[in-house]
mmCIF file as Biopython writes it, N, C-alpha, C and O atoms, coordinates in Angstrom:
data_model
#
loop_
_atom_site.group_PDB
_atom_site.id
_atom_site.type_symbol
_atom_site.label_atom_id
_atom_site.label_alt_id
_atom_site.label_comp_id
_atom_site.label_asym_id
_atom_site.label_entity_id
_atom_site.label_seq_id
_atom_site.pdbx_PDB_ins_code
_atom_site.Cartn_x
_atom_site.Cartn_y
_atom_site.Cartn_z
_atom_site.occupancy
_atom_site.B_iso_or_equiv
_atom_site.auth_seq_id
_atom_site.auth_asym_id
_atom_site.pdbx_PDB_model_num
ATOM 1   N N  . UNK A ? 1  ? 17.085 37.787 -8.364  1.0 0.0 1  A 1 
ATOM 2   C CA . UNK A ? 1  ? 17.497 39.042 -7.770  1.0 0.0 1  A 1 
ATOM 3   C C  . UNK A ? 1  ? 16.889 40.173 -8.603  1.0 0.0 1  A 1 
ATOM 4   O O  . UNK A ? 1  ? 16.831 40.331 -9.822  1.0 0.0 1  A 1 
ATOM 5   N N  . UNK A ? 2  ? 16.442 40.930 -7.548  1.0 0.0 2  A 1 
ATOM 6   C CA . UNK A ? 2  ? 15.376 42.003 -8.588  1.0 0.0 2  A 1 
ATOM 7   C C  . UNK A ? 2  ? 16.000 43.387 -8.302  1.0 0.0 2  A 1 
ATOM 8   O O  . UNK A ? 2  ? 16.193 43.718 -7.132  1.0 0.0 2  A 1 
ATOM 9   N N  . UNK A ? 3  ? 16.339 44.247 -9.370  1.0 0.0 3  A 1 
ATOM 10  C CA . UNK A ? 3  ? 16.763 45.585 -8.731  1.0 0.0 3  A 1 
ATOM 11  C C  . UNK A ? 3  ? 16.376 46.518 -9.977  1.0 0.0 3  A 1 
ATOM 12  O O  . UNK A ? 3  ? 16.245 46.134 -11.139 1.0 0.0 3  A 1 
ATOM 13  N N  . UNK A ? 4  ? 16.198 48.004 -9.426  1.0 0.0 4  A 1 
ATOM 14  C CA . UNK A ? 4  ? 15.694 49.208 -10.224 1.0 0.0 4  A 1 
ATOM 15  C C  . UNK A ? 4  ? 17.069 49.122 -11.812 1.0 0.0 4  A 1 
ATOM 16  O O  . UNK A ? 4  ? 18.230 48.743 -11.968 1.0 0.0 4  A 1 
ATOM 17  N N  . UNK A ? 5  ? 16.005 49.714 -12.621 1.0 0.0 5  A 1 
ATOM 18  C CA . UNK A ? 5  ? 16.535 49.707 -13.735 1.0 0.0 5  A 1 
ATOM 19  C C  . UNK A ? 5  ? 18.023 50.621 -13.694 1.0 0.0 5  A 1 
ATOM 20  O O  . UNK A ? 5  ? 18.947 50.280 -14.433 1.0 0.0 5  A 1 
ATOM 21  N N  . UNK A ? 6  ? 18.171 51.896 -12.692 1.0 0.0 6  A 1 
ATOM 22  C CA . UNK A ? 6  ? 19.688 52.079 -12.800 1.0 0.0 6  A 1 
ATOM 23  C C  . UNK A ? 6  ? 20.485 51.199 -11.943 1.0 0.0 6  A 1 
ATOM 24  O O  . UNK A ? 6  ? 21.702 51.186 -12.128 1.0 0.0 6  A 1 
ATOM 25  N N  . UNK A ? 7  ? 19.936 50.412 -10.969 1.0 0.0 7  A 1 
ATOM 26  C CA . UNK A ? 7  ? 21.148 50.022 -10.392 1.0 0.0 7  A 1 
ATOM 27  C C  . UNK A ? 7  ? 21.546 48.283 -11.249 1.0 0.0 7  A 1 
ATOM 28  O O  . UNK A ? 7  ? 22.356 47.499 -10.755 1.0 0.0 7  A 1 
ATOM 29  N N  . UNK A ? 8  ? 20.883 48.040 -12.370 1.0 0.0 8  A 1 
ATOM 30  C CA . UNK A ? 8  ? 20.922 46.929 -13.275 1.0 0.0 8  A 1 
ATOM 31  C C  . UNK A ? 8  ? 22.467 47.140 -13.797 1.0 0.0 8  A 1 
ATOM 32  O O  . UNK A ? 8  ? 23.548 46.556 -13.713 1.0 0.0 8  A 1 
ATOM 33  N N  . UNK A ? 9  ? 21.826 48.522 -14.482 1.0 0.0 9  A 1 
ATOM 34  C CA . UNK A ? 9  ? 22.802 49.324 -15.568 1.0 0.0 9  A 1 
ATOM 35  C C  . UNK A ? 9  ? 23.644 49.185 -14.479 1.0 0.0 9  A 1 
ATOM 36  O O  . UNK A ? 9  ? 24.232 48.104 -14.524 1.0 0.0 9  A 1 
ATOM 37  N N  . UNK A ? 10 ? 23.957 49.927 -13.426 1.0 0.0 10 A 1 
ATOM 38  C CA . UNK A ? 10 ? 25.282 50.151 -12.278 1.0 0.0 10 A 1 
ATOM 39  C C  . UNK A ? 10 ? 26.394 48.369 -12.436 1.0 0.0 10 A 1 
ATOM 40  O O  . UNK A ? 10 ? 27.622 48.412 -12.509 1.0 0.0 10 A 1 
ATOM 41  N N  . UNK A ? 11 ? 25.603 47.032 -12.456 1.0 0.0 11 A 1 
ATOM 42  C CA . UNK A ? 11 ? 26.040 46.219 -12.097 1.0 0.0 11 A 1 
ATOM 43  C C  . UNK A ? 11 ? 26.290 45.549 -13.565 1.0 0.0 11 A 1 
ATOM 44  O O  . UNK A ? 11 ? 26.965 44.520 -13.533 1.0 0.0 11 A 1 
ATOM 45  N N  . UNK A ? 12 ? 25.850 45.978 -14.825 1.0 0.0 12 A 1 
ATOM 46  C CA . UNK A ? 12 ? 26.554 45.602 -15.993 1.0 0.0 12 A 1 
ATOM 47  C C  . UNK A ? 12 ? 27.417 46.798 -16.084 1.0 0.0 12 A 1 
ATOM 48  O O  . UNK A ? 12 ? 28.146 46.521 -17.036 1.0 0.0 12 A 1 
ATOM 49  N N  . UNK A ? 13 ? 27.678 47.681 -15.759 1.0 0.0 13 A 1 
ATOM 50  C CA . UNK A ? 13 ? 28.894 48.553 -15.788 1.0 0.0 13 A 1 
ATOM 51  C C  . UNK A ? 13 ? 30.239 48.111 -14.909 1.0 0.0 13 A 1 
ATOM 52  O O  . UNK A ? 13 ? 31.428 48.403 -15.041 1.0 0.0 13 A 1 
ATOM 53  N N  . UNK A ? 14 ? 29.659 47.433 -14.134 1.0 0.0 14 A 1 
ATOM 54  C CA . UNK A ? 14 ? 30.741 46.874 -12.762 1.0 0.0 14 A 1 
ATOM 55  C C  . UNK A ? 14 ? 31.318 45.853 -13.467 1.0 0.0 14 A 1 
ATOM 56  O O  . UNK A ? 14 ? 32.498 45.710 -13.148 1.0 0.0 14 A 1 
ATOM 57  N N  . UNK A ? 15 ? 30.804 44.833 -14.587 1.0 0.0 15 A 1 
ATOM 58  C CA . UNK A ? 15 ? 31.057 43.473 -14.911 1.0 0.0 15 A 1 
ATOM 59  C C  . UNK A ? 15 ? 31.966 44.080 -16.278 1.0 0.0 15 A 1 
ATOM 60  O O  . UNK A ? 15 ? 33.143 43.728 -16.355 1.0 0.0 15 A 1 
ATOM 61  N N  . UNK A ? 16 ? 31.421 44.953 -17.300 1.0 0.0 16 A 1 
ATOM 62  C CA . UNK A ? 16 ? 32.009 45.819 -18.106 1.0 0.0 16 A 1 
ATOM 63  C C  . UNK A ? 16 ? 32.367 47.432 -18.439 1.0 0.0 16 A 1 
ATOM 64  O O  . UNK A ? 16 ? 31.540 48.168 -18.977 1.0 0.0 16 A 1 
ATOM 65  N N  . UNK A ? 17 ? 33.543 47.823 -18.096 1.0 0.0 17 A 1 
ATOM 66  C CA . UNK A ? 17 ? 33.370 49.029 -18.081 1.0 0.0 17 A 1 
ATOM 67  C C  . UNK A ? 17 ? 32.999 50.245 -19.247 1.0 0.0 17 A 1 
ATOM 68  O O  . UNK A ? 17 ? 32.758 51.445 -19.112 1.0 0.0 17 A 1 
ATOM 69  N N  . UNK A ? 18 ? 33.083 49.186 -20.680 1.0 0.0 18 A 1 
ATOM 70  C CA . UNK A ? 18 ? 32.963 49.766 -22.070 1.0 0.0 18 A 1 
ATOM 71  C C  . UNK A ? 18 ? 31.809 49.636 -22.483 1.0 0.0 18 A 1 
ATOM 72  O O  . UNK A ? 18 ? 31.483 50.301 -23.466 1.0 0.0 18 A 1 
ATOM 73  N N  . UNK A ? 19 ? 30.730 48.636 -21.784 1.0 0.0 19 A 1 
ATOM 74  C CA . UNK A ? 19 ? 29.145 48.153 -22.291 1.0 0.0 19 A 1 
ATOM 75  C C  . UNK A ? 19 ? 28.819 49.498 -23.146 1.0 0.0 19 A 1 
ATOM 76  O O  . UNK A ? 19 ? 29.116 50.684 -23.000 1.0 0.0 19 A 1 
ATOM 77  N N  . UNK A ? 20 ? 28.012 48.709 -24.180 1.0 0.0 20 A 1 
ATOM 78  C CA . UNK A ? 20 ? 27.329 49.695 -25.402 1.0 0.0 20 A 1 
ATOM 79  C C  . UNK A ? 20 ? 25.833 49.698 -24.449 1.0 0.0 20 A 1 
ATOM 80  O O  . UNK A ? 20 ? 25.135 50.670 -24.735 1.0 0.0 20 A 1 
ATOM 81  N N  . UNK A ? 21 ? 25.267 48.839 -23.439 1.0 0.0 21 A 1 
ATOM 82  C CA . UNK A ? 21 ? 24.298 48.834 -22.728 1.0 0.0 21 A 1 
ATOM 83  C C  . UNK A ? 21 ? 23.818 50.175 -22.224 1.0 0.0 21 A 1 
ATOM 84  O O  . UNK A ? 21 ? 24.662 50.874 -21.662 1.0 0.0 21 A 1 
ATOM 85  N N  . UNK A ? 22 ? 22.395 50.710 -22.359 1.0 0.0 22 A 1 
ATOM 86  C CA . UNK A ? 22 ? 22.461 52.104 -21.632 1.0 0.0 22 A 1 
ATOM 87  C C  . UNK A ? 22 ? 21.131 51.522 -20.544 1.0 0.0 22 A 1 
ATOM 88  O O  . UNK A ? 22 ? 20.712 50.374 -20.398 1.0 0.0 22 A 1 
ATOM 89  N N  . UNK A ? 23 ? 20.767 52.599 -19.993 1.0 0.0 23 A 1 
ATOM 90  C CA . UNK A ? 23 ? 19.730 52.624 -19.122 1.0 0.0 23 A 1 
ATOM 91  C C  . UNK A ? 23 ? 18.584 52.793 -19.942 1.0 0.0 23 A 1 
ATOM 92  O O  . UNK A ? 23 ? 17.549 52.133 -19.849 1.0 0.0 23 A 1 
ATOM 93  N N  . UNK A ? 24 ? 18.794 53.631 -20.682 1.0 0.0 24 A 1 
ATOM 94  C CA . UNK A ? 24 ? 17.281 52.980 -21.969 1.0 0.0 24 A 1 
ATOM 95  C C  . UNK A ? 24 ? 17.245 52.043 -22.497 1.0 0.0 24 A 1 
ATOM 96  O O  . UNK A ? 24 ? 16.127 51.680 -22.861 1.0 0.0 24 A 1 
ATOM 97  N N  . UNK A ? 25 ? 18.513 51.096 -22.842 1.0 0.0 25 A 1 
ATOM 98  C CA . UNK A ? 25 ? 18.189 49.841 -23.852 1.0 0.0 25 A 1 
ATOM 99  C C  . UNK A ? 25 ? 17.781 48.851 -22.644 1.0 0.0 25 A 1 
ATOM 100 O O  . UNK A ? 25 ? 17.066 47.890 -22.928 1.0 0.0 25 A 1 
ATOM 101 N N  . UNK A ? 26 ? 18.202 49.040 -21.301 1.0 0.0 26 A 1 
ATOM 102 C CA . UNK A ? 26 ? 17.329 47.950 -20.498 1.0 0.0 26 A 1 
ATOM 103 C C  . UNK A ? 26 ? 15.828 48.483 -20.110 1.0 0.0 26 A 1 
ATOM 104 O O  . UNK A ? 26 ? 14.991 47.700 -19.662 1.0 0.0 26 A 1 
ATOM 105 N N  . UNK A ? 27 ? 15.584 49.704 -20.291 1.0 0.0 27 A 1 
ATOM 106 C CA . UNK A ? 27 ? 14.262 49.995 -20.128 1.0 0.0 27 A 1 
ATOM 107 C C  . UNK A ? 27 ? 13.429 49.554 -21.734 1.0 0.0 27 A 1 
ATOM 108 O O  . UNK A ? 27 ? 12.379 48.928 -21.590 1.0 0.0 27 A 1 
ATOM 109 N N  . UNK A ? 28 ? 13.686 49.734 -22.591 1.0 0.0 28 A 1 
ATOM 110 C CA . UNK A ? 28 ? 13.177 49.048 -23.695 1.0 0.0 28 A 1 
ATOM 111 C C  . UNK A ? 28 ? 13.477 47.365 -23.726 1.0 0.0 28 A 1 
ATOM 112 O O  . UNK A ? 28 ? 12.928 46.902 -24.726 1.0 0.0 28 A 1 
ATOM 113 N N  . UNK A ? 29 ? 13.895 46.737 -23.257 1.0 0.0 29 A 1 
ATOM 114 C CA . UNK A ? 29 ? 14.259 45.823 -23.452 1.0 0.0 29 A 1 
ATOM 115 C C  . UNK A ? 29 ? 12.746 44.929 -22.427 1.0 0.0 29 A 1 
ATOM 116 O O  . UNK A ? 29 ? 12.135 43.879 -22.626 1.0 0.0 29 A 1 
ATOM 117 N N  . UNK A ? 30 ? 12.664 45.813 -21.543 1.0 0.0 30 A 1 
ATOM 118 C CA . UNK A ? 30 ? 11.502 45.086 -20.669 1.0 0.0 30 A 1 
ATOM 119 C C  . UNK A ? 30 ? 10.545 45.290 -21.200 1.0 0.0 30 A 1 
ATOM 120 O O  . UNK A ? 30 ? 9.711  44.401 -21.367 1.0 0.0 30 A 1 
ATOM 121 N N  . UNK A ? 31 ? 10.359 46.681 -21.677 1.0 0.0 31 A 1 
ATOM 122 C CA . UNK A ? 31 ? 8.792  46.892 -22.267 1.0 0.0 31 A 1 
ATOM 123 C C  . UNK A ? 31 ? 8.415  46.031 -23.429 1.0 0.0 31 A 1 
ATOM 124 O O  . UNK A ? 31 ? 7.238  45.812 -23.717 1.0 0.0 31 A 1 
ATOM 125 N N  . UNK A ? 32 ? 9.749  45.395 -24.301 1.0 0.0 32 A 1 
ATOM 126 C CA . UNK A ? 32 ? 9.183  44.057 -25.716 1.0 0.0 32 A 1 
ATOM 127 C C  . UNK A ? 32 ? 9.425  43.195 -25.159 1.0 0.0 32 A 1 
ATOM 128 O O  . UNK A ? 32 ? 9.525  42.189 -25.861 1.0 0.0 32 A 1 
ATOM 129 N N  . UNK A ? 33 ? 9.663  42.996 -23.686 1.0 0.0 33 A 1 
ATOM 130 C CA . UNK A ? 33 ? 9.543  41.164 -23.183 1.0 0.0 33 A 1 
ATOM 131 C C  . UNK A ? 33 ? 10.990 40.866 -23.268 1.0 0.0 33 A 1 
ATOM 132 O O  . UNK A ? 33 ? 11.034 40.154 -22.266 1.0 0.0 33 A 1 
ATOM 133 N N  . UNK A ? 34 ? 12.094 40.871 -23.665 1.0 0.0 34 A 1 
ATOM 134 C CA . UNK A ? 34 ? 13.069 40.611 -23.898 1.0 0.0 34 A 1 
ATOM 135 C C  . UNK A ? 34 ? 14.105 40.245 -22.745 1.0 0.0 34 A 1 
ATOM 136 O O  . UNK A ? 34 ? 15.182 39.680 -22.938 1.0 0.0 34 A 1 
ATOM 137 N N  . UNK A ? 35 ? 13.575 40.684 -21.437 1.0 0.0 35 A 1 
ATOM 138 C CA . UNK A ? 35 ? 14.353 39.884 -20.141 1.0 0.0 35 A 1 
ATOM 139 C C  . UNK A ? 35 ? 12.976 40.291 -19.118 1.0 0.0 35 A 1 
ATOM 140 O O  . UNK A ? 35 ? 12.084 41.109 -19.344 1.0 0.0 35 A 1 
ATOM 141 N N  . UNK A ? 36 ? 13.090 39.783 -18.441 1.0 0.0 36 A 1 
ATOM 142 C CA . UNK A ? 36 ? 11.849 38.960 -17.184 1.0 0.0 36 A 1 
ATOM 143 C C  . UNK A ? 36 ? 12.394 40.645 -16.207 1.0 0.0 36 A 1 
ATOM 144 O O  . UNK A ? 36 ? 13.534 41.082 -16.050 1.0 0.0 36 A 1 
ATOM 145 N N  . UNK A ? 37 ? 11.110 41.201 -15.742 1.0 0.0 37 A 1 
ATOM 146 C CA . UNK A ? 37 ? 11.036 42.240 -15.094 1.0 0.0 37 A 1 
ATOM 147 C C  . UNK A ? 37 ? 9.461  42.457 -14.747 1.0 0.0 37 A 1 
ATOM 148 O O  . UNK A ? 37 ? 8.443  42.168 -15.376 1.0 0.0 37 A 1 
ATOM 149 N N  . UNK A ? 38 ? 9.702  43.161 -13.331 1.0 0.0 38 A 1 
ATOM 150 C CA . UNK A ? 38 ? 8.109  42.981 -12.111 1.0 0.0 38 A 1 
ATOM 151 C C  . UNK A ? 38 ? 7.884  44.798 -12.502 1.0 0.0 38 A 1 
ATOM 152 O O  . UNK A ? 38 ? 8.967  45.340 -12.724 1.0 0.0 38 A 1 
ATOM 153 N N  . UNK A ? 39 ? 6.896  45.561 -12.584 1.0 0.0 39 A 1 
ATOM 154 C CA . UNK A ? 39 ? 6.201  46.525 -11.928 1.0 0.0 39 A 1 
ATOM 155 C C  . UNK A ? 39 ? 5.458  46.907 -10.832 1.0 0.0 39 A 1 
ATOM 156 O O  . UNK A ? 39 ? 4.258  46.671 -10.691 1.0 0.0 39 A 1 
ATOM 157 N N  . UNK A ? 40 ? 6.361  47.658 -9.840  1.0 0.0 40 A 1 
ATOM 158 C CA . UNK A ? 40 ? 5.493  47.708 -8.841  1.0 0.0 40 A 1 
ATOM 159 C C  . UNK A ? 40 ? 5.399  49.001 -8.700  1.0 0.0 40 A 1 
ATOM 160 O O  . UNK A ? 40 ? 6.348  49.638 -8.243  1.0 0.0 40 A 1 
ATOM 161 N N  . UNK A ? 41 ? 4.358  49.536 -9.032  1.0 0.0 41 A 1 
ATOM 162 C CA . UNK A ? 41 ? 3.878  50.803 -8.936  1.0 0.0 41 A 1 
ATOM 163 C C  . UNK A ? 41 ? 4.662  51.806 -9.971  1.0 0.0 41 A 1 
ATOM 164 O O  . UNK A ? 41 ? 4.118  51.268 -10.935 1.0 0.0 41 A 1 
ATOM 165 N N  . UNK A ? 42 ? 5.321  52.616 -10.466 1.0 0.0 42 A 1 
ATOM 166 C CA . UNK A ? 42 ? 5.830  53.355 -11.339 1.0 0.0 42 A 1 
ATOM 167 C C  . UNK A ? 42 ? 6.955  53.388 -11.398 1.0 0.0 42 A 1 
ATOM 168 O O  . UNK A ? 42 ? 7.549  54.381 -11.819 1.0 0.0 42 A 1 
ATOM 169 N N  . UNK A ? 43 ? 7.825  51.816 -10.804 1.0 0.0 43 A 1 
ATOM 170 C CA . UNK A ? 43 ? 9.474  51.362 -10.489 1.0 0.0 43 A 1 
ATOM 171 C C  . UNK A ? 43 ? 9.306  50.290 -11.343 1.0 0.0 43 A 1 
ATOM 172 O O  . UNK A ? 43 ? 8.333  49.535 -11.332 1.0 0.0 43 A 1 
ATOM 173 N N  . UNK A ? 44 ? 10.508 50.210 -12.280 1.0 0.0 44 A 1 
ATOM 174 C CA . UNK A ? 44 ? 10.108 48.744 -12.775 1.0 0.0 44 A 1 
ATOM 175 C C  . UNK A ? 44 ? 12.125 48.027 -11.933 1.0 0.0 44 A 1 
ATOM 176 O O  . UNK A ? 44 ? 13.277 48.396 -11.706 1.0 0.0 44 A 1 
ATOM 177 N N  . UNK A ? 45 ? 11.255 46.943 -11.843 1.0 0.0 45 A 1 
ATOM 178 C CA . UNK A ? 45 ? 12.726 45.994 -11.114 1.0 0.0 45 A 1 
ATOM 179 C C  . UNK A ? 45 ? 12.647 44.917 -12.128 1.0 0.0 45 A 1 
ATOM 180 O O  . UNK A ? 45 ? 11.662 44.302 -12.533 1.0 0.0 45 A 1 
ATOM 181 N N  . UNK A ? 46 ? 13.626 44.843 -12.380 1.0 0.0 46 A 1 
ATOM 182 C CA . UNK A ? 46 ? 14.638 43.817 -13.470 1.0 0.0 46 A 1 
ATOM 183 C C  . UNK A ? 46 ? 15.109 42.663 -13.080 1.0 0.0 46 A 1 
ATOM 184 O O  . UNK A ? 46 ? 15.676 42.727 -11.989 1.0 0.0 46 A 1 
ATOM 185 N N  . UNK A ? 47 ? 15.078 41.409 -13.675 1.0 0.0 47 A 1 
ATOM 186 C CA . UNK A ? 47 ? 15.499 40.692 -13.071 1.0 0.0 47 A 1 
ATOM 187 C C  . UNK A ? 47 ? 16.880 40.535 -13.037 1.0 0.0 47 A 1 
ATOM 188 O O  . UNK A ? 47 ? 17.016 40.405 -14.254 1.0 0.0 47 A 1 
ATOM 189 N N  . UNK A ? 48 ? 17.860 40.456 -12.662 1.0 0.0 48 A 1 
ATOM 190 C CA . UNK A ? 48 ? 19.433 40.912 -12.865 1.0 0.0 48 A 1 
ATOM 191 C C  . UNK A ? 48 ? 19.949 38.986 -14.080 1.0 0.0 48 A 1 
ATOM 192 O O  . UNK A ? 48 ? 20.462 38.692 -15.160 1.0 0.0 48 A 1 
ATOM 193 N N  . UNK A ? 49 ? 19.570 38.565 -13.332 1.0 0.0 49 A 1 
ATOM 194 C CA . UNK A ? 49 ? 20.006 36.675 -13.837 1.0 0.0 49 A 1 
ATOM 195 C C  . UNK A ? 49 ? 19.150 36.728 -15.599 1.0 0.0 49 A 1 
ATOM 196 O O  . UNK A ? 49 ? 19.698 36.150 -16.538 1.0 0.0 49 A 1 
ATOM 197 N N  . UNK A ? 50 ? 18.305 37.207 -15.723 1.0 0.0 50 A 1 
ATOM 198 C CA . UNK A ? 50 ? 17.534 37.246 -17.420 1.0 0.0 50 A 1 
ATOM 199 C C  . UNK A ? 50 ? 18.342 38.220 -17.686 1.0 0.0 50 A 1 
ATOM 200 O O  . UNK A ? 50 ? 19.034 37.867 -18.640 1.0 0.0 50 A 1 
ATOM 201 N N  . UNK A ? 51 ? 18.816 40.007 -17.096 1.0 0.0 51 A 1 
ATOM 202 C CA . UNK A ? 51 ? 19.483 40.639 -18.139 1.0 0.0 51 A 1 
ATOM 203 C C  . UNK A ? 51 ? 20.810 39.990 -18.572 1.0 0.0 51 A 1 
ATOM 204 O O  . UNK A ? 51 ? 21.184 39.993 -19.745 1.0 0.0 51 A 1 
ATOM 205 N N  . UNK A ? 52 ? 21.590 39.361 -17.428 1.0 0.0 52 A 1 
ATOM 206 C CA . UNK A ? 52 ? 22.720 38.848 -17.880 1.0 0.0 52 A 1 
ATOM 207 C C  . UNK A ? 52 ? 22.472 37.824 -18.639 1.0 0.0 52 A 1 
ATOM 208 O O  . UNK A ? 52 ? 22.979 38.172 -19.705 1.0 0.0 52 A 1 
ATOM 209 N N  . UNK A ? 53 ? 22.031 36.800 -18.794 1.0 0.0 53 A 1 
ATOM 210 C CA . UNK A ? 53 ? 21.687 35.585 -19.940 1.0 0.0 53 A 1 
ATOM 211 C C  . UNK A ? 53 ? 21.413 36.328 -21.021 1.0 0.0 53 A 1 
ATOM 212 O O  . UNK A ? 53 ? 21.950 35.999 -22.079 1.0 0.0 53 A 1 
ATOM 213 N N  . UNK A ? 54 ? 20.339 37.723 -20.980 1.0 0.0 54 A 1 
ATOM 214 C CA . UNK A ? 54 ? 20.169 37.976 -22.482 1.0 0.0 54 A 1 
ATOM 215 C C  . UNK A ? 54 ? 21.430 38.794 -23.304 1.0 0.0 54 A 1 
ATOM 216 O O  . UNK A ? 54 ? 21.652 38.916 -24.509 1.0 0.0 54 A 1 
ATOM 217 N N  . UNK A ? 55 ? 22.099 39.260 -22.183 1.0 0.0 55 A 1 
ATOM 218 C CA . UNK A ? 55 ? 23.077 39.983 -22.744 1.0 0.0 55 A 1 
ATOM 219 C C  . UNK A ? 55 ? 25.100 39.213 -22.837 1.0 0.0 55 A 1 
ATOM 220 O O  . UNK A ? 55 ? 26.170 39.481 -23.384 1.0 0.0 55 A 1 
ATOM 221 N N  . UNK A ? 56 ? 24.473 38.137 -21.837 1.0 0.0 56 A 1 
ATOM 222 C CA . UNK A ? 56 ? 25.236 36.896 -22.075 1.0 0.0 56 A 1 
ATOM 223 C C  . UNK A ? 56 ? 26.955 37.205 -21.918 1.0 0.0 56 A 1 
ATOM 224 O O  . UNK A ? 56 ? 28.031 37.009 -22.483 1.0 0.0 56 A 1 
ATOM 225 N N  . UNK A ? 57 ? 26.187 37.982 -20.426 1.0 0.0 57 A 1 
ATOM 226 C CA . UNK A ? 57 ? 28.310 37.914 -19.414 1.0 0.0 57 A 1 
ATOM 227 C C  . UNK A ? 57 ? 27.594 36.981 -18.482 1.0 0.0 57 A 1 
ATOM 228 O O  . UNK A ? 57 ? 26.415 36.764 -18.199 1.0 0.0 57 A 1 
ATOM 229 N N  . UNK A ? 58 ? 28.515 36.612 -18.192 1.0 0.0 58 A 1 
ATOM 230 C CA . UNK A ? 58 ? 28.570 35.627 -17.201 1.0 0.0 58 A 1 
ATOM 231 C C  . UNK A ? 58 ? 29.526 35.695 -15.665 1.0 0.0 58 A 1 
ATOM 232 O O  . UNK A ? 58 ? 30.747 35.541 -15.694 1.0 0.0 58 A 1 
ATOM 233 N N  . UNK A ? 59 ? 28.892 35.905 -14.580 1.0 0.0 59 A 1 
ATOM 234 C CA . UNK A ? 59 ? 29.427 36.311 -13.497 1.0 0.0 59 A 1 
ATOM 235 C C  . UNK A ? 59 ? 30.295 35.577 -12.969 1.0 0.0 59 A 1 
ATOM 236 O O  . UNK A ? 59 ? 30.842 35.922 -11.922 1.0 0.0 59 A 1 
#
């Protein structure tokens, strides 16, 4: 499941409402490889299943 980097953040906010997670630490987090994410054109989409494993809630 692939979705824009705020609506990532939107759905680890839904799972936790206190996350130290921001919308920059998942935008840095793609640019060092650190969870599986596509560029398509000047959108980057996230993979939702790698941010949660790397950040390790579990749905």
């Amino acid at each position: 499941m692939l979705r824009s980097i705020k609506k990532a953040y939107d759905i680890v906010r839904q799972q936790d409402a206190e996350t130290a997670v921001t919308v920059h630490t998942i935008r840095m987090w793609c640019k060092e490889g650190k969870i599986k994410c596509l560029t398509a054109g000047n959108k980057v989409l996230v993979d939702i299943d790698s941010l949660m494993n790397y950040i390790a809630i579990k749905e």
